[in-house]
C-alpha positions, 0 to 999 in steps of 0.5 A: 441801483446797479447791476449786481449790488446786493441789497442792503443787509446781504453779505459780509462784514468790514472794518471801517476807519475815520481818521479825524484831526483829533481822532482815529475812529473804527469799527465793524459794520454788517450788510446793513450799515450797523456798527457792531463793535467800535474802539477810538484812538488820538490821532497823532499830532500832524508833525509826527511821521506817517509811519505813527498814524500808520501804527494808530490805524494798524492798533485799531484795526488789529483790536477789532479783528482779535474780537472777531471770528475768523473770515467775518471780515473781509475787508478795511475802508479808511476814510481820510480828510484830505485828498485821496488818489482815483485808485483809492491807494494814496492819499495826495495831501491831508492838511491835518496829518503828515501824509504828502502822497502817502502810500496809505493801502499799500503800507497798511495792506502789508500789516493787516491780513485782509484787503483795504481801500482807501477813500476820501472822508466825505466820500464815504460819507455820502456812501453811506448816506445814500446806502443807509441814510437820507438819501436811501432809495435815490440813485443821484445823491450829493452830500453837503457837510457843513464843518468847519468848512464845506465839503462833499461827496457825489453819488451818481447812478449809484457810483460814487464820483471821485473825478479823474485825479480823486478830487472831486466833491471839495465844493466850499471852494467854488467862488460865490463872492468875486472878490469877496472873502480871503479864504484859508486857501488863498482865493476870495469869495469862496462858499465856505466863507459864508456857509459854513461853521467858521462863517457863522462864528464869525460873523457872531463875534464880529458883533460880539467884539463891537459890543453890539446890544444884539449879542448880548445873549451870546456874550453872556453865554461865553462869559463876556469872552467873544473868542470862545464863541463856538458853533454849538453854542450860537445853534442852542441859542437859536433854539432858544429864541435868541433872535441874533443867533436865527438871524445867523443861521438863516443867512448862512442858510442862505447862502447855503441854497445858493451854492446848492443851486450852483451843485443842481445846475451841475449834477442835478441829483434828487436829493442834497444831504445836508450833513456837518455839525452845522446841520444840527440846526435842523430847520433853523438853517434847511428852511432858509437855505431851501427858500433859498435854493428855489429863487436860484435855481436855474430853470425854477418853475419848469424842472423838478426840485431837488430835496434838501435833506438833513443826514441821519448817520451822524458822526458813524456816517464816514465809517459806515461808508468807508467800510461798506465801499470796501467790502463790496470792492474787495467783492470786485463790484466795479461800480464800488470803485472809481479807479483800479480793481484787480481783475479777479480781486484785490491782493491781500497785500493791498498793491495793484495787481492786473488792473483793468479801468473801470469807469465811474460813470 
């Protein structure tokens, strides 16, 4: 842990926002990680202009502060998909929402009466994984979260890694299969073309729509209609027994242990927090993956193995983190912040004031 982190439970509280594709979710959390009042909007269509998601945020925010004392909040964390910049001040492109290089701190730190922080989703979310969750008491975490796609987050030494342009952690994109799968990105053989939620529908669909006897079971239970297959439904069909659905899982599962072993060949952590609404397959899909992991490792059998754990935060898990990393930065822990804190704190207007480089280790 570093130098001057208090420990978990000590210190004020913040607000933590998660903004999704289709909602807007926040709420105060304590020291300890704990969401004591919550409230939720919709997101806004991604064709409105940023000024609209701004007022959702603001909405919220303001709702949570009515209902609380005065100074019991000392800071807001906003936690977006998308890229978010290495000062935590602008989000460079958010695929869901209208913001292409969105000053997202400094509007909002004009409206809002307290400092705020701004970070990528997934970053928050291993945040908090490592302060409260399964990677609690490792100093080297990195979460995996299995969605749609893949994405990640890095905590190493107890600083979370954002990388010198705060892109780190999209790993769904390393290639794995040269040549092999288009990816929504435009290159081939990327990860999350195999492990990840969309990987695991299509592949079940494919034998959906060729009638193959071996989905007879999954068929059955969309009503005879392959394109309304979703990743819950192929993961309660596992559980169930149905040998396709297991089939399913375990692959991805091991593909999932590849690109993890590629991840411990690079940062080598202590522990793999497996997060995501694939994750919810619970041993069905780690078994396989940690097998997996094992026969790719590089140096297996003469170096210590990571643990490939599931996340235990849930959904709350990005707007814990998002509102713990704020909270101590606005406290003007370096270690909280990759990029840019002001020497002596951070203005409530939220905009650079006299920054000093701080490094994220």
């Amino acid at each position: 842990m570093p130098t001057g982190m208090p420990p978990v439970g000590e210190g004020p509280h913040a607000v933590g926002v998660d903004i999704g594709g289709t909602k807007v979710a926040a709420g105060v959390v304590d020291a300890s990680g704990h969401v004591l009042r919550r409230t939720r909007r919709d997101t806004p269509h991604r064709s409105r202009s940023p000024r609209v998601v701004e007022d959702t945020i603001v909405s919220a925010v303001e709702e949570l502060l009515a209902g609380t004392p005065a100074g019991e909040v000392v800071a807001v964390g906003v936690g977006a998909a998308g890229f978010v910049s290495a000062d935590r001040a602008t989000v460079v492109f958010a695929p869901h929402l209208s913001w292409r290089g969105e000053p997202l701190r400094e509007a909002l730190g004009g409206r809002l009466p307290v400092p705020v922080f701004v970070d990528n989703d997934a970053n928050a979310a291993a945040w908090a994984e490592y302060r409260y969750g399964a990677g609690h008491g490792e100093s080297h975490v990195v979460l995996v979260n299995l969605g749609t796609g893949i994405g990640g987050g890095i905590v190493l030494d107890g600083r979370v890694v954002r990388g010198r342009y705060g892109i780190a952690g999209e790993f769904g994109h390393m290639q794995v299969v040269p040549d092999g799968i288009r990816c929504e990105c435009g290159n081939r053989g990327c990860w999350e073309q195999y492990a990840s939620g969309n990987a695991l529908v299509r592949e079940a669909r494919a034998l959906m729509t060729a009638d193959s006897p071996v989905a007879t079971d999954l068929l059955e239970r969309v009503g005879g209609r392959p394109e309304d297959l979703t990743g819950p439904v192929v993961t309660e069909a596992a559980r169930e027994g149905d040998a396709l659905a297991r089939e399913l899982l375990a692959e991805v599962g091991r593909w999932l242990g590849v690109g993890i072993a590629n991840l411990a060949a690079a940062l080598d952590p202590g522990t793999f927090v497996v997060g995501g609404g694939v994750s919810a397959a619970g041993d069905l899909l780690l078994a396989p993956a940690r097998e997996s992991f094992r026969r790719h490792l590089t140096g297996r059998g003469y170096r210590p193995e990571a643990r490939i754990v599931a996340a235990e935060l849930g959904n709350e898990a990005g707007l814990v983190g998002a509102a713990d990393l704020a909270r101590l930065a606005a406290a003007g822990l370096a270690w909280a912040d990759a990029g840019d804190l002001p020497s002596g704190g951070v203005p409530h207007d939220g905009t650079p004031g006299d920054l000093t480089r701080l490094s994220d280790g």
